[in-house]
C-alpha positions in Angstrom: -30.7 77.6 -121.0 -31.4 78.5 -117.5 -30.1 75.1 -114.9 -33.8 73.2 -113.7 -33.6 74.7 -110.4 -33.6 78.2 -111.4 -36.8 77.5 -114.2 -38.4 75.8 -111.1 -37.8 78.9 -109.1 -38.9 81.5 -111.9 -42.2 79.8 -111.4 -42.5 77.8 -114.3 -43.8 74.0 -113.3 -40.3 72.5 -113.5 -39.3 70.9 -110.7 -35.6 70.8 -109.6 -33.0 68.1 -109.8 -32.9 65.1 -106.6 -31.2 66.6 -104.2 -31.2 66.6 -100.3 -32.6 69.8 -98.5 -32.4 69.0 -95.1 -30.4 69.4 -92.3 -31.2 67.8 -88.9 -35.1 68.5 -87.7 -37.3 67.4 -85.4 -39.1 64.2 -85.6 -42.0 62.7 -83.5 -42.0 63.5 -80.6 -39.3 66.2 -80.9 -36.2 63.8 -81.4 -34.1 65.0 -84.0 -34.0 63.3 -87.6 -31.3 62.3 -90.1 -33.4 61.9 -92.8 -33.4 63.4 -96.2 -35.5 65.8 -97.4 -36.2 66.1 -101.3 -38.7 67.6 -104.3 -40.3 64.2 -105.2 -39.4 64.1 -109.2 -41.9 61.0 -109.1 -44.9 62.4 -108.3 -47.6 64.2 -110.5 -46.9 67.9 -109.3 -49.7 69.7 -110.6 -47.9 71.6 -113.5 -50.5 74.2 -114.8 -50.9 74.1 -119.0 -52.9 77.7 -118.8 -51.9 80.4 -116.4 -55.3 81.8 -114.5 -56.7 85.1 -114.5 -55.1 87.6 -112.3 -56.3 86.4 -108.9 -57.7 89.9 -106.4 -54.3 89.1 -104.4 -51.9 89.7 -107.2 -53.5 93.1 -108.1 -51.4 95.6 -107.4 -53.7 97.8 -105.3 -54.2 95.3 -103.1 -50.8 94.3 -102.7 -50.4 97.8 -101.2 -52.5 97.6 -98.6 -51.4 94.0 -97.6 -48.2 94.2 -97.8 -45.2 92.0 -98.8 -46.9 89.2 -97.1 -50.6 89.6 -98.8 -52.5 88.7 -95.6 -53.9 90.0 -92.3 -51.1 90.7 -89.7 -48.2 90.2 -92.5 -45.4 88.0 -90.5 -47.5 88.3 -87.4 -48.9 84.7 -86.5 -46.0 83.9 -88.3 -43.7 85.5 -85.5 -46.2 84.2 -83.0 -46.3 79.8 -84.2 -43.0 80.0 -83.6 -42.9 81.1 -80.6 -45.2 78.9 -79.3 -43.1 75.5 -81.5 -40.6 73.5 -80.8 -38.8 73.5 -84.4 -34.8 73.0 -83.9 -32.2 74.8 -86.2 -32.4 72.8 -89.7 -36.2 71.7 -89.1 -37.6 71.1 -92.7 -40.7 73.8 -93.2 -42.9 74.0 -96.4 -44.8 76.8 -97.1 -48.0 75.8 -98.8 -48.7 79.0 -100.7 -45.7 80.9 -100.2 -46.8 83.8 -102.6 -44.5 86.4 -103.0 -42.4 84.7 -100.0 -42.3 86.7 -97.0 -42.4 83.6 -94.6 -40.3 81.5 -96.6 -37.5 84.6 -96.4 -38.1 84.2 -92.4 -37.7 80.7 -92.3 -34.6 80.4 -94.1 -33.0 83.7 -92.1 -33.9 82.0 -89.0 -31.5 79.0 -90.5 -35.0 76.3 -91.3 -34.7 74.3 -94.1 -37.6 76.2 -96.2 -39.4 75.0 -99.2 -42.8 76.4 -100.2 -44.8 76.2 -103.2 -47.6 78.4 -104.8 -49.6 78.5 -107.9 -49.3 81.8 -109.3 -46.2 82.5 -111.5 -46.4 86.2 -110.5 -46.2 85.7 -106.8 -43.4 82.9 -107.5 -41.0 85.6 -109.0 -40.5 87.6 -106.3 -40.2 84.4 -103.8 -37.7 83.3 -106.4 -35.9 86.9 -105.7 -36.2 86.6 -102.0 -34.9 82.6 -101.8 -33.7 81.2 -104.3 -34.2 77.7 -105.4 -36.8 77.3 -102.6 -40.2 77.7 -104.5 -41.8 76.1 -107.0 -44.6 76.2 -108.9 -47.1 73.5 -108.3 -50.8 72.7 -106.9 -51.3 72.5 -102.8 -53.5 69.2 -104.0 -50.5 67.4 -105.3 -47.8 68.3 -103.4 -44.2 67.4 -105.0 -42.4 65.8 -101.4 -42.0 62.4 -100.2 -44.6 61.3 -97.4 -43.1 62.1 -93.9 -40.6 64.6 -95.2 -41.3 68.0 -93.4 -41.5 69.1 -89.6 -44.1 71.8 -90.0 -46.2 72.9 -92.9 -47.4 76.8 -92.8 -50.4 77.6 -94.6 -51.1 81.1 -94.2 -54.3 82.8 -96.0 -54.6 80.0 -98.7 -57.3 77.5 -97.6 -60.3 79.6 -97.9 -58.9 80.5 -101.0 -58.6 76.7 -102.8 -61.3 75.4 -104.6 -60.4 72.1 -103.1 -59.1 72.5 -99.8 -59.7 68.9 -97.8 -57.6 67.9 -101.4 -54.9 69.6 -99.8 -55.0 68.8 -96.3 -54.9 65.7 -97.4 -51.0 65.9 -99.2 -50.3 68.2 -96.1 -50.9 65.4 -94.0 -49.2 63.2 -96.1 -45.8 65.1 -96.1 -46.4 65.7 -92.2 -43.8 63.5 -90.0 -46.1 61.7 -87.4 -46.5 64.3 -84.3 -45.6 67.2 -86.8 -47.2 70.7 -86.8 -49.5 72.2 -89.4 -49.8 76.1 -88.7 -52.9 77.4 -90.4 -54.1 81.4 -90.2 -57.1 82.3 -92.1 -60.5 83.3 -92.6 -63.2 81.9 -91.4 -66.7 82.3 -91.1 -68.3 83.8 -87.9 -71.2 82.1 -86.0 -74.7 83.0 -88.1 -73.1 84.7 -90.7 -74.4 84.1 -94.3 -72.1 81.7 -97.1 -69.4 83.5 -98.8 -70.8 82.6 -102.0 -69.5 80.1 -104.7 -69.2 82.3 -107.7 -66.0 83.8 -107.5 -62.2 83.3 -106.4 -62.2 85.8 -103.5 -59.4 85.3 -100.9 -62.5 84.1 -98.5 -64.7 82.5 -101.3 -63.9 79.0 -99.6 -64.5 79.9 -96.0 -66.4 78.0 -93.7 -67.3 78.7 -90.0 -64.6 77.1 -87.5 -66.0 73.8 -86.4 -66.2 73.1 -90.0 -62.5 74.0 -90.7 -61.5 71.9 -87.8 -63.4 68.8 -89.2 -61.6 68.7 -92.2 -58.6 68.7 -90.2 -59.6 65.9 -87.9 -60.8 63.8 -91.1 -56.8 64.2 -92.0 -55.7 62.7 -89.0 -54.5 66.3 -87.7 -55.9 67.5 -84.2 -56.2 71.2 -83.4 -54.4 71.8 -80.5 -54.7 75.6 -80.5 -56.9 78.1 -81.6 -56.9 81.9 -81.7 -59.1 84.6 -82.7 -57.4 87.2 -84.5 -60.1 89.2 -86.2 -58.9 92.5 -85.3 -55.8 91.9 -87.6 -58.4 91.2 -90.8 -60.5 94.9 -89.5 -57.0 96.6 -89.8 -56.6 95.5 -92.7 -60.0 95.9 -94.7 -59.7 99.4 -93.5 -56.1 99.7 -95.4 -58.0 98.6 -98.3 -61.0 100.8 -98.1 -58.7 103.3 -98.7 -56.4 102.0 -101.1 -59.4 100.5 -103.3 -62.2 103.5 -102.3 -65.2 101.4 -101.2 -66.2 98.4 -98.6 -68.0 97.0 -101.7 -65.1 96.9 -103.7 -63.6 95.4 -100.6 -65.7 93.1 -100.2 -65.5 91.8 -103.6 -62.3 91.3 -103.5 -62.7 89.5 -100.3 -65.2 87.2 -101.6 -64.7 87.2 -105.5 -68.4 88.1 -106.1 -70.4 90.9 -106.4 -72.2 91.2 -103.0 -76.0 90.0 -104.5 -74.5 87.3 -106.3 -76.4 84.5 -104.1 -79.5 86.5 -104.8 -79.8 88.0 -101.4 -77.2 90.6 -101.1 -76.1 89.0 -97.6 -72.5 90.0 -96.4 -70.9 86.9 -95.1 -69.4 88.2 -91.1 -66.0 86.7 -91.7 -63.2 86.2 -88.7 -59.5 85.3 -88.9 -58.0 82.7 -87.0 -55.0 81.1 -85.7 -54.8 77.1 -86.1 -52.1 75.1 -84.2 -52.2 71.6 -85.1 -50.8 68.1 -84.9 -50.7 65.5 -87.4 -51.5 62.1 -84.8 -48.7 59.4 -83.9 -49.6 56.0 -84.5 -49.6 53.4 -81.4 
């Protein structure tokens, strides 16, 4: 029988044994920290009793026109929050939503102590190939970390994508150290463009335009500090899939999870892709 850490990492709801994942990070206020960080075996993780239908970003079509990192840009406002933070050598990083783990790969070459989780058992084999040990299977609503345990939380292309999202900014900002980052790139509705629609599980079924993305956040206690538009990146890559997937209605599908007249009016919603840089507030 395969050791808890490795069924964890196949994708499989288990989480692995106590154990310390941290090196030194940074703390408020940049200081470096001592403290440990672990998977919290105490806390209800989410475990999924019934795998879900095929979601559009496991399908293998799309997968070819996104890439290993299923997004917009692949690694590229990945590349670019870290540029722009402050994490030290050994800071603790989740990944909420890893997927197939591109980013978690990154942060652990670039010698972070990575952790990520993701719902979908398909996307959590490859991350399990990629870093071992590091992913596990589990819901971004209940996430399985003590409070104040990571340095920055990365959630790439996975907000507008949860059918309760201020569920899980809520656990990110739980797991946030005070003055911690939360590094958000996604899809977002543009200003006058119609609803994405609630009748499917498109990668952009949940979006919503920007002032209402950055409420949520600010409900949370987490201030956006920075914001960029990086719209161009989603254009380059719906073209890649107009070609890989032969239509911009099948494309759009996809995008949204619905059939383009499924709110009755046939509307397109005008979506844009963004870069969030936020901070999770320090008490007085």
């Amino acid at each position: 029988m395969a050791a808890p850490a490795a069924r964890a990492a196949a994708g499989d709801g288990v989480p692995p044994p106590r154990r310390d994942f941290a090196r030194a990070g940074p703390g408020a206020g940049g200081r470096l920290s001592e403290r440990p960080v672990v998977w919290c075996d105490e806390r209800p993780y989410g475990r999924p009793e019934v795998s879900p239908p095929e979601r559009p970003y496991e399908r293998a079509d799309v997968r070819r026109a996104t890439g290993g990192a299923i997004r917009p840009g692949g690694l590229t406002l990945t590349e670019r929050a870290l540029d722009m933070l402050p994490f030290a050598a050994g800071s603790v990083l989740l990944d909420c939503g890893c997927g197939a783990g591109a980013s978690l790969a990154r942060f652990d070459e670039a010698g972070f102590c990575a952790v990520g989780i993701d719902f979908s058992a398909t996307l959590l084999a490859e991350a399990a190939g990629r870093v071992p040990g590091r992913a596990l299977r589990a819901d971004a609503g209940r996430l399985p970390l003590g409070a104040a345990s990571c340095d920055g939380v990365f959630c790439e292309c996975v907000l507008s994508a949860l059918p309760q999202p201020e569920a899980a900014l809520a656990e990110i900002a739980r797991v946030l150290v005070p003055g911690g980052f939360l590094i958000v790139s996604d899809l977002y509705l543009q200003a006058g463009a119609p609803g994405a629609g609630g009748c499917g599980s498109g990668c952009a079924a949940g979006a919503v335009p920007r002032d209402v993305a950055e409420a949520r956040l600010l409900r949370q206690g987490i201030t956006p500090i920075i914001f960029e538009d990086h719209t161009k990146l989603l254009i380059d890559l719906s073209c890649r899939l107009v070609l890989e997937l032969g239509s911009a209605r099948e494309v759009m599908v996809v995008l949204t999870g619905r059939e383009p007249s499924c709110d009755a009016t046939g509307a397109k919603p005008r979506l844009g892709y963004g870069l969030w840089i936020s901070r999770k507030e320090v008490s007085a």
